[in-house]
N, C-alpha and C positions, 0 to 999 in steps of 0.2 A: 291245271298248272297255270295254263290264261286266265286271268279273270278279266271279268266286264266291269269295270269301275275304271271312274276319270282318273282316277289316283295311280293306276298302275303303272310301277316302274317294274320293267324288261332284265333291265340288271341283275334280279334277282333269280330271274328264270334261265339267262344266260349263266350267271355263275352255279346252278345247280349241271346245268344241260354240261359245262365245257369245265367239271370240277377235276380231269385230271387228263393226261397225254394221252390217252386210248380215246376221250372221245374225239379227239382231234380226226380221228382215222373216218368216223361218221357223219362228217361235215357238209359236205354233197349232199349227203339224204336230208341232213337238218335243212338245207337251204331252201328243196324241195319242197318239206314238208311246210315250210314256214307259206313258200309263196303263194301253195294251194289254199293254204288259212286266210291268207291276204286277198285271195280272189275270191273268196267263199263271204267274208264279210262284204266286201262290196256289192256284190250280188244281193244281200239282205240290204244291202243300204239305198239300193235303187230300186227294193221293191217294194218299200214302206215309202218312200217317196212318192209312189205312182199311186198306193193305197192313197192316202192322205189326197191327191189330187180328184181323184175319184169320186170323193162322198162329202165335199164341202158343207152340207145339210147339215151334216152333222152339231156344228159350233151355233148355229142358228137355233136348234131347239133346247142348246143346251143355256142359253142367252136368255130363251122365253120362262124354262122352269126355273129359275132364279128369282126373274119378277115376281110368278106368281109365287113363290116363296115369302117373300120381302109384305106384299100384298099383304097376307095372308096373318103376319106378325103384327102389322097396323090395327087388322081389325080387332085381334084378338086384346093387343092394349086399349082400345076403344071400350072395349066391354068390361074389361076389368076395371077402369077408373066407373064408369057408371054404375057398380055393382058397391063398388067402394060409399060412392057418395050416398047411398039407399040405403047401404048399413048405418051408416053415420048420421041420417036422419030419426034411424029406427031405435037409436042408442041413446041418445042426445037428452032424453027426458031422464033415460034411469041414471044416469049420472049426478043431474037434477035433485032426484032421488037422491041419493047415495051420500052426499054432502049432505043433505039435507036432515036425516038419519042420525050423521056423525055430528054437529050442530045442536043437535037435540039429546044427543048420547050425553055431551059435553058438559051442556047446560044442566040437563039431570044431577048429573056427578058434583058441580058447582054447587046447585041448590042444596043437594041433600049433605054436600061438606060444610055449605053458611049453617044452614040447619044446624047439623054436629058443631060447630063453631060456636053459633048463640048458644046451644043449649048447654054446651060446657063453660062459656062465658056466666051465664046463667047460676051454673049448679054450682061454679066457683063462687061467684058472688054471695052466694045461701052460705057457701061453709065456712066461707071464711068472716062473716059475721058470727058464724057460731064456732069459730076457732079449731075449727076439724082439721089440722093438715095431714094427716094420714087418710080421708077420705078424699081431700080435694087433690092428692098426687096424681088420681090417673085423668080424670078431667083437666088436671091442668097442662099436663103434659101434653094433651088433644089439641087441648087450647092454643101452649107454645109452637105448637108443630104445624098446626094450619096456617098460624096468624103469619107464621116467616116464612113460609116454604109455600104454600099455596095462593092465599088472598094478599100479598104483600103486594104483590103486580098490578092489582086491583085501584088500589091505595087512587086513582085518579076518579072514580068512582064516590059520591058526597057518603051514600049509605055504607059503604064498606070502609071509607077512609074513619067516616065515626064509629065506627065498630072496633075498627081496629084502635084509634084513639082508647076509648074503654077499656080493649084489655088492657092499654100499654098502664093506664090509670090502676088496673086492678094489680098486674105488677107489682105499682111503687106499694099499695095500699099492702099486698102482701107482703113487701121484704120489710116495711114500717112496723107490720104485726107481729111479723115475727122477730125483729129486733125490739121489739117489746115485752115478748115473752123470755129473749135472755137477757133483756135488761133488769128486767124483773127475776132471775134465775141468781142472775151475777150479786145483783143488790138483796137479794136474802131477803125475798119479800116475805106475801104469805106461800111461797111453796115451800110445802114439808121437802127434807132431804131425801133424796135416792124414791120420788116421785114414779113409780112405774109406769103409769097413763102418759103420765107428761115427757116424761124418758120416750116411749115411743111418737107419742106426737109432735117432738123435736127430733130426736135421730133420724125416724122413717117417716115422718111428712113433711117438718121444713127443712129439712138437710137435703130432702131428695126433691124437694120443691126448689132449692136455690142452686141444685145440679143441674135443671134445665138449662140456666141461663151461664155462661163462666164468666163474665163479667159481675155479674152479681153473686155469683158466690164468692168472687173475688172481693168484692166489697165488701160481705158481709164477715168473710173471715179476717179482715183486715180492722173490720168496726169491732168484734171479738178480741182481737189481738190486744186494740190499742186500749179498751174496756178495760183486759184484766191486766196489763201494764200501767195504766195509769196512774195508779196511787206511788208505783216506783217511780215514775219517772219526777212524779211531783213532789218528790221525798230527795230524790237525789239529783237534784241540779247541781252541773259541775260548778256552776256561780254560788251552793250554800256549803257549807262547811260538811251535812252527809253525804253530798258529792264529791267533796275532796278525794286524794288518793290515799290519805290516814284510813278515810273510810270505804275501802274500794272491798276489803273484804265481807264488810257488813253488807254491800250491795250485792255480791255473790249469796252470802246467806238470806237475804231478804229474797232473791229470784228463787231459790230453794224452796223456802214455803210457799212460794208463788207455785211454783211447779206442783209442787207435794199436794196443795189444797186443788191447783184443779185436778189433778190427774182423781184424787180423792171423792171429789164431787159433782167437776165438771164435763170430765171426759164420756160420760155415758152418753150425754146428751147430742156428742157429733160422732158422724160417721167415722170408720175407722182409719178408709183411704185419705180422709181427710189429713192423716197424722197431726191433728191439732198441737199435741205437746212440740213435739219436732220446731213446726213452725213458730209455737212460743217460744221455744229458744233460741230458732234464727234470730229470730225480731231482737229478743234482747241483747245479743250477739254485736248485731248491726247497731245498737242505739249505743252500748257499752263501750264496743271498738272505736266510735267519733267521739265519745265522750273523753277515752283513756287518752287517744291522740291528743286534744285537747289540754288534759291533766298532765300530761309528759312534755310536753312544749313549755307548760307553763314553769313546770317545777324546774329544767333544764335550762331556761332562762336565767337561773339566778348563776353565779358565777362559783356557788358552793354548794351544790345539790347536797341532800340528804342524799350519802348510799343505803344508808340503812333503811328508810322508807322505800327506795328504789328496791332493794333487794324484797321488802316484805310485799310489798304489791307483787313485784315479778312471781315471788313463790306461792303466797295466795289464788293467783290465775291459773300456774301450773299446776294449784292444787282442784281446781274447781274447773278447767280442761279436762282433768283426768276422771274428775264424775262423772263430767257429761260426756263423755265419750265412752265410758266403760255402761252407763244407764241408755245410754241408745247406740249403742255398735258404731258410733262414729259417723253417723249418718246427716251429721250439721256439717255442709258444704259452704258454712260462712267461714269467710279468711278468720283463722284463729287470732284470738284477745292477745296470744304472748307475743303476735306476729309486730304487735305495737312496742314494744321494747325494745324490738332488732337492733333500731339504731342508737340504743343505748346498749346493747350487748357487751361491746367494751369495758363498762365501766364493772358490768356483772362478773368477768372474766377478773378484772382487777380485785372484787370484793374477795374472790374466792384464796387471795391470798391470806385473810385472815384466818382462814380454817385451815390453810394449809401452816403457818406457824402455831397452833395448835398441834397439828399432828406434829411438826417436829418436835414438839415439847415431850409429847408424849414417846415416840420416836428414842428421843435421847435419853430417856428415865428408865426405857423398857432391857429388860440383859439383853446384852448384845446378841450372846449367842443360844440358840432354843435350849429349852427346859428339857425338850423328849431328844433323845439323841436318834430317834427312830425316823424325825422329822428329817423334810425336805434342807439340805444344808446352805440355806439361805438366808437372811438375816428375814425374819416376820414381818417389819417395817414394811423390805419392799415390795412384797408382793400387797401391802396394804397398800402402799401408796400409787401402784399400777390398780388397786380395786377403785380406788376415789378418783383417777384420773379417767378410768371409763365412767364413771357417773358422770364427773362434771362434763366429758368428750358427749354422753348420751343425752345430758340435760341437754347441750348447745346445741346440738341436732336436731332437738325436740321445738328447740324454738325458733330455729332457723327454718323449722321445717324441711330439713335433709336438701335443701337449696344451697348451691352455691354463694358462698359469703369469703370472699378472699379477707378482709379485713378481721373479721370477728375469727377466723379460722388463723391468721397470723398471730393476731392477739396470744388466743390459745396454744398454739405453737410455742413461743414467746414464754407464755406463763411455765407451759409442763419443762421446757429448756431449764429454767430458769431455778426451779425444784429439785430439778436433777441436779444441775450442779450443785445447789448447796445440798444435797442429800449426799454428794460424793466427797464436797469438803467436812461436812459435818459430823457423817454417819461413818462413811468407808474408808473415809483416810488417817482416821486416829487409830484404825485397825492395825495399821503399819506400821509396825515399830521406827522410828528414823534412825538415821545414820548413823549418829552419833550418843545413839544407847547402847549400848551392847548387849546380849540374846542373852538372858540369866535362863530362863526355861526356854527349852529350844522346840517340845514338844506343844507348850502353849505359844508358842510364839505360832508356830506352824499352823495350830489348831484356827486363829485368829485370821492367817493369812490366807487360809484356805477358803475361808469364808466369806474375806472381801474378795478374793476371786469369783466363785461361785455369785455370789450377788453382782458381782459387775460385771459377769455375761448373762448372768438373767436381765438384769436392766437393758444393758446394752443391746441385747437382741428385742427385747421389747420397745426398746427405742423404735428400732427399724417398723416393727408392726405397726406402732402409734404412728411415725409417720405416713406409712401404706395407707392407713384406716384415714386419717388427715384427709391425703392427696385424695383419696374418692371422689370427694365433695368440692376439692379445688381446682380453681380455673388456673394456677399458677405454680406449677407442683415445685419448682424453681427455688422460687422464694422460700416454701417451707423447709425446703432442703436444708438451704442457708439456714437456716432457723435452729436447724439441732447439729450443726455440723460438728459447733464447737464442742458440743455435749459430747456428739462421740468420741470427736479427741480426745476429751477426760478420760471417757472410760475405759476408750485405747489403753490408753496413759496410766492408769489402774492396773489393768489385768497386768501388762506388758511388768509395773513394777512389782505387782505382787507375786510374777512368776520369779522377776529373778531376785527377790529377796528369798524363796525359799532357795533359786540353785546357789546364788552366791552370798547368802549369811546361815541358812540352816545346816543343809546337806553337807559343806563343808566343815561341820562344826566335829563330824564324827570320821572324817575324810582326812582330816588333818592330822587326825594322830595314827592314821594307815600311812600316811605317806611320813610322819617322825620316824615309825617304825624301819621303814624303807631305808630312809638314811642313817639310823641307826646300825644297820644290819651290817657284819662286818663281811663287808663284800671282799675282802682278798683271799677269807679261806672259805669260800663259799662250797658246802659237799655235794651238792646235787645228790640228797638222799631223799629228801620229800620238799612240799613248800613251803615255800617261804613264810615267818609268821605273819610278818606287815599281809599276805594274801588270804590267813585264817584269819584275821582280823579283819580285816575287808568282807570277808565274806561272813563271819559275823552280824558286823557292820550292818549289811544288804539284805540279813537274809528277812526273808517273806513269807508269812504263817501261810499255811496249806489251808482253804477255804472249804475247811468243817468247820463245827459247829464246836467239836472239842477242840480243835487246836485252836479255833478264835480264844476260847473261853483259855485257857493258857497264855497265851499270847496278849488277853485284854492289859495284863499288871504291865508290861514292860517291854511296846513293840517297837522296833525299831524306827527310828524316825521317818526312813524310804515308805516303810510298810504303811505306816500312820499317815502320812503326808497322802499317799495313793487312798488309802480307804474315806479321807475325808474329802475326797471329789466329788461334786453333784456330778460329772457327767464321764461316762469312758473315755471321751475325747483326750482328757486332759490328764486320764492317767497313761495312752501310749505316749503324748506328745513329751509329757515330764519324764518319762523313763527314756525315753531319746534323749533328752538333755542330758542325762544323768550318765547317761551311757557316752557322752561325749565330755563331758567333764572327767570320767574315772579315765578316759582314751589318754583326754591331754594330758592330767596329771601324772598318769602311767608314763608318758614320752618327756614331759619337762624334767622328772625326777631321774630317770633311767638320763637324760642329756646332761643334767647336773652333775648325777654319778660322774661320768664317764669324759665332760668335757675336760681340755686342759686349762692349766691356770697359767691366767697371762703375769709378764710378757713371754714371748713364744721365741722358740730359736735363739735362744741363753747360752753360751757357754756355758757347760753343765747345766743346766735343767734337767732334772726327770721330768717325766710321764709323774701323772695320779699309778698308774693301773699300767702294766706292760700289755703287750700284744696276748699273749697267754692267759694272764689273769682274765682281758676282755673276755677272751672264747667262753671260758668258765661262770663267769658273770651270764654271759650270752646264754649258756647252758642251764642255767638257772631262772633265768629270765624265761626260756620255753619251758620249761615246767611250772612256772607258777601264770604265763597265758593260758596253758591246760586248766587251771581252774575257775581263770578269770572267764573264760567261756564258758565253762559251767556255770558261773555264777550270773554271768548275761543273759544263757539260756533259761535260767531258774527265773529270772523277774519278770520277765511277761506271764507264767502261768498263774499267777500271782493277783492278775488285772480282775480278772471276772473268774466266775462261778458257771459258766456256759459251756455247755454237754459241747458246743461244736468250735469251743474256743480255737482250734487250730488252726480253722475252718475262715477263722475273722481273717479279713485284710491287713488290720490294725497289727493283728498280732504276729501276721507275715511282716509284717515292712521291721514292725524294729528288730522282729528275731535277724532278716536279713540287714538290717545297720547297725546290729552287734555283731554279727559275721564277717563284716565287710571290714569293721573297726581293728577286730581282732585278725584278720588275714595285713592290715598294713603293719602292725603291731611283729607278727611273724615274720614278714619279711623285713622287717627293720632292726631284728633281732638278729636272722638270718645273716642279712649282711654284715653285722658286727663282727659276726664267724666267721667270715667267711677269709678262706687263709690268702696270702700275699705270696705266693712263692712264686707264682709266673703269673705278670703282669698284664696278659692276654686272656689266659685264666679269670683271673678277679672281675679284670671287663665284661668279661662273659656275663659272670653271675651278676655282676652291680648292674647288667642292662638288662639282663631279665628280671631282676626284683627290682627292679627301678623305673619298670618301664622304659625303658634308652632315657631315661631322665639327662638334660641335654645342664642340666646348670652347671657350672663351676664352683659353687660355692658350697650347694648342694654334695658334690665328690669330695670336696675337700673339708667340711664339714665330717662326712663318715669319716673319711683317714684317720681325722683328727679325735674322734669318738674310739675309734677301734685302737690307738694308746698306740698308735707310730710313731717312731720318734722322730724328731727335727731332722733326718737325712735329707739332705737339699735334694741327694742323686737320685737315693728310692723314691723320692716325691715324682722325681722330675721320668722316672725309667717306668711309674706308675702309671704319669700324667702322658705320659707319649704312645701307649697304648689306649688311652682314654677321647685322647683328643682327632687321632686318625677319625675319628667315625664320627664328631661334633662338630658343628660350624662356625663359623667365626663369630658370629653373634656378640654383641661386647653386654655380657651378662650386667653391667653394673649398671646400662643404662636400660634395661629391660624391666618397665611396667611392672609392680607386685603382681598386677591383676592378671599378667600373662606367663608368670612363670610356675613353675610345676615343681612346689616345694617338696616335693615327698612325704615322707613322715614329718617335716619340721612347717608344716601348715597348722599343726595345733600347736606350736610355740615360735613364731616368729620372731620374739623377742630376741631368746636364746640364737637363731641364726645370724641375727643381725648385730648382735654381741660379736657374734664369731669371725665377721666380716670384719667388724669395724677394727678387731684386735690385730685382725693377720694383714689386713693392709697397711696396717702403721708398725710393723717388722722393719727392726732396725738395719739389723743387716743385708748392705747392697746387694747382694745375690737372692737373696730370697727377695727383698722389695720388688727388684726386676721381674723376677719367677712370679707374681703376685697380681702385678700391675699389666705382666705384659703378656704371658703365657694366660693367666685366670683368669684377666682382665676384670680383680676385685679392687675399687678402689671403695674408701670410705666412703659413707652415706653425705651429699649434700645438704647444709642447712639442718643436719640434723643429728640431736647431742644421745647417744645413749648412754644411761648411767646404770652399773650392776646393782642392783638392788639385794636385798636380805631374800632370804626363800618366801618368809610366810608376808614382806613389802608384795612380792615377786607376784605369788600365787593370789595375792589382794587384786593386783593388778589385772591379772589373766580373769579373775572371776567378774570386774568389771566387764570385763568386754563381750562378756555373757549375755548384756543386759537384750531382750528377745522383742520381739516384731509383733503383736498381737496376732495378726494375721498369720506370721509364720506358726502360731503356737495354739488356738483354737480355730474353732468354725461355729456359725450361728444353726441354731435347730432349736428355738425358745417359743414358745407361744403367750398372744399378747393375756390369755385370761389364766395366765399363773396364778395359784397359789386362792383360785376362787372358791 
């Protein structure tokens, strides 16, 4: 529990000894016990005192064996340095040695390398007097290798400085020899052709002799180069007239037989790595390139350049790049010869106008519309003229080298703009019947109009791709934009009229004598035994061959115009989007005719006036009207199956949306009919039903418009005993100054006309109680600034099919690819 260390703290052995109240009780003995501890240590402490006094001696001998310790270390480093320096005397010669050895190793190795040195200095010298380079390769290679890598260091030395002198002599003497044997090769001395001795004694002994050095095979390939260029070069200065640029293609055929005869004769003679030809055609590359820049500055100086020489040199180059690049894999890393025209690119882009008035010539002569009816329903032109606008797009790339060139790229931008427009005035607009012809053939009128549609979303989406393909390469994608904006307009501007000259001059051509029939019909004895004929006419009219093989073949002599118009579509798109139109044309004329029927004829609130039609007749008309929607929805339902040929056509999106916006059409159509029926006897009643088919339709003009539909007569009181169960539940809103754009016409959103007719009549009621009832109750007053005149039915229906005219965008979508028609 105690220990014997300085370090001991008590504390720890009192808090084990007094860890809880019971030891408290043993405290006495602790005290006890502690003090005999305390007396028991001191007693040891005073008897190691008296030791220690005792045996002083002790510290004294321990004092002496120290010294002689210490002593004893002295002597022994004594003897060790003395033992050291005996060695070191005993050593000192074979070191002597040793060097002396390595000195001698050295100098051996020296000599017997001068040796090898002279003697291949030597045996070079014999061979190449007798012209051996296939023997003199491995001695010379000895030779090169000592003279720069060993003895060079020497060089201060008189006998090896002259040695070395000598080889450097035998050197020039060899690269002299051997440019004398291809001087003598080149100039068609006496060596026979395809030499096989001499073939090796040039490929494997001076080729592999002037490997040694790259400096001099550098020279020596450069004295070969300029050897078998030289008669070109002295043939075609750009200061004599076969230098000119008339004759720049003769200088491409002259480098040809240059090629042709070495590759033919010369090329045996060098090694392979060399690529001799290659580098011949760098060279000529480099001399041609400063030449053309030369020849293009000069002829560009005058103030009236020849394009046509520009154009035949440019094509020349492109013709003679494309040899040389197809004859050796493209392996000439000289800046390309067309890359010198760049800055005349412009003028290239401008010439390519004349081939493009060409094709229009040809263009305008060609039948408009294809020969095979099997073909793509496009005009041939334009898929030709998207083929020549990727040529000239590929040419310019070719020559820009696929580098950014914002100028030359505007240019071109620029030019393809510029084609398109007049391809759309020239080509696709006379497709269009105008205004002021009227439709003699309705089915070629259509066949015509289908066509410039079809072509002008092929163009038009190819537009978008040419400029994608453009922008690649441009640093200013901006600008190119600008550059076909307007184009697009146009062909906006196209489609957009060539959709609504088929809804508003074709489709109404067969449309209008459905709706003669309509008002023909004598609606006051109307039997509600079956439908109506104007509705078997209609559906006549619509109907839609069943996509076999027999009923086409039936159906080719005399299809309906809907049917014909849809089969002559390039793409689905544009057959649901036209059958939504169509189906929104047959809606309004449905509501405009059935409003005509049934509206009253002004002035209104007459002493004596009838009604057209009583309350009763309406119901019965009403009754007759939902039986022949019964058909018309069948007849909605039948024209989408109509669209495609596809096992899962039910299955399309396409053919969901419009079957549900012929559903939709024909459920306001119901309720609008419904409400004509709907009976007057209690005024709380009729509210009911007018706000559930009406959606709480909040207008006034809107109720008072049906009233007046449903053949009410002029009672001030039942207007007013109608309007006071109507108006409890409407807000004060003053209808007359309420926004078209925020009010909730009901059924009379596909004839506005007609409402606003009906406004402008019942506000200017002559009589003061009704005016009052009108102005202050309906709060309908006449239109401001604004004159409406009743028009004739088929002025009327002219009118309504103007307003038809449709939004590109509302009415296609792009999915065109730019390599059409390749």
């Amino acid at each position: 529990m105690l220990e014997g260390t300085v370090d001991y703290d008590p504390l720890e052995d009192i808090t084990n000894i007094l860890f809880s109240k019971e030891s408290l009780n043993n405290i006495d003995e602790l005290i006890s016990i502690t003090r005999s501890y305390k007396k028991q240590l001191q007693e040891d402490i005073l008897k190691e005192e008296n030791e220690l006094k005792e045996h002083p001696k002790n510290s004294a001998e321990i004092e002496a064996s120290l010294r002689k310790v210490f002593q004893d270390f002295k002597e022994t480093q004594d003897v060790s340095a003395s033992t050291e320096l005996t060695i070191s005397n005993l050593t000192e010669g074979i070191s002597y040695l040793d060097i002396a050895k390595k000195n001698l190793t050295h100098s051996l190795t020296l000599f017997q390398n001068l040796k090898i040195l002279t003697d291949s200095y030597i045996q070079c010298n014999e061979l190449l007097s007798q012209g051996s380079f296939k023997k003199m390769v491995s001695p010379y290679k000895i030779m090169c290798s000592l003279a720069e890598n060993t003895f060079i260091s020497y060089k201060s030395l008189d006998e090896i400085n002259y040695l070395l002198s000598s080889i450097s002599r035998l050197k020039g003497d060899t690269l002299s020899k051997i440019k004398q044997n291809y001087n003598a090769l080149f100039s068609g001395g006496n060596i026979s052709e395809h030499d096989t001795a001499l073939t090796m004694e040039l490929r494997e002994g001076a080729c592999e002799l002037l490997d040694c050095d790259t400096s001099t095979r550098a020279q020596m390939i450069d004295w070969c180069l300029d050897k078998l260029l030289f008669e070109m070069k002295e043939i075609f200065r750009v200061d004599d007239e076969a230098g000119s640029l008339e004759n720049l293609s003769r200088r491409y055929i002259y480098f040809k037989k240059i090629l042709n005869n070495f590759n033919s004769k010369f090329a045996d003679y060098f090694l392979k790595d060399w690529e001799m030809a290659v580098r011949l055609t760098t060279t000529f590359y480099h001399i041609t390139h400063k030449d053309l820049q030369t020849l293009l500055k000069r002829e560009f100086k005058d103030k009236n350049p020849s394009i046509d020489l520009f154009m035949t040199a440019l094509q020349s180059t492109l013709d003679f790049e494309k040899y040389i690049d197809v004859r050796f894999s493209k392996k000439i890393k000289e800046p390309k010869l067309s890359s010198c025209f760049e800055p005349y690119l412009t003028l290239w882009v401008s010439h390519q106008n004349q081939m493009m008035e060409k094709k229009f010539l040809s263009y305008m002569s060609e039948p408009k519309y294809p020969s095979n009816e099997t073909e793509s329903l496009v005009l041939p032109s334009s898929a030709d003229l998207f083929r020549t606008y990727r040529s000239v797009l590929t040419q310019t790339l070719e020559l820009i080298d696929n580098n950014a060139n914002d100028s030359i790229l505007t240019s071109l931008a620029n030019f393809f703009s510029r084609w398109l427009q007049t391809y759309s005035q020239k080509i696709l607009l006379p497709l269009l019947l105008p205004d002021n012809i009227e439709v003699q053939d309705k089915l070629e009128a259509a066949k015509y109009t289908v066509l410039l549609i079809n072509t002008a979303d092929y163009c038009a989406t190819t537009i978008d791709q040419l400029e994608d393909k453009l922008s690649e390469f441009s640093g200013n994608r901006e600008k190119l934009a600008n550059s076909f904006t307007k184009t697009k307009n146009i062909y906006d501007d196209l489609l957009a009229k060539g959709t609504s000259f088929l809804l508003n001059r074709v489709i109404p051509l067969d449309l209008n004598f459905v709706w003669r029939e309509f008002i023909n019909n004598d609606w006051s004895n109307a039997a509600i035994e079956d439908y109506s004929r104007y509705m078997v006419t209609l559906k006549s009219v619509l109907k839609m061959p069943a996509l076999t093989d027999a009923s086409i073949k039936q159906q080719q002599e005399q299809p309906s115009t809907l049917a014909f118009i849809l089969s002559q579509f390039n793409r689905d798109v544009y057959k649901w989007n036209f059958l939504d139109k169509v189906i929104d044309i047959i809606t309004t004329n449905f509501v405009s005719n059935t409003i005509r029927l049934l509206q009253p004829v002004p002035p209104f609130s007459l002493a004596g006036s009838k009604r057209k039609f009583e309350t009763r007749t309406v119901v019965n008309i009403g009754e007759q009207l939902l039986l022949d929607l019964e058909l018309l929805k069948e007849i909605f339902h039948t024209l989408p199956e109509s669209v495609s040929n596809d096992s899962d056509l039910r299955e399309n999106t396409s053919y969901k949306r419009v079957k549900r916006h012929a559903d939709n059409n024909i459920d306001q159509l119901l309720k609008f009919i419904k409400l004509l029926m709907a009976p007057l006897d209690s005024a709380d009643d009729y509210y009911e039903t007018y706000s559930k088919l009406t959606n709480n339709n909040p207008d006034s003009a809107v109720w008072s418009f049906v009233l007046a539909l449903k053949g009410i007569p002029w009672d001030l009181a039942l207007w007013k005993k109608l309007w006071s169960a109507y108006n409890l539940e409407t807000d004060d809103t003053d209808e007359g100054s309420r926004p078209d754009s925020n009010r909730d016409l009901f059924i009379f959103k596909w004839d506005k006309v007609l409402l606003g007719q009906f406004e402008n009549n019942l506000a200017r009621m002559q009589d003061p109680n009704w005016s009052k009832f009108v102005r202050q109750d309906l709060k309908i007053s006449p239109p401001v600034m604004k004159r409406i005149v009743s028009t004739p039915q088929i002025q009327q229906q002219k009118e309504e099919q103007k307003k038809q005219s449709l939004s590109v965008k509302d009415f296609v979508s792009h999915s065109r690819f730019f390599n059409r028609g390749t």
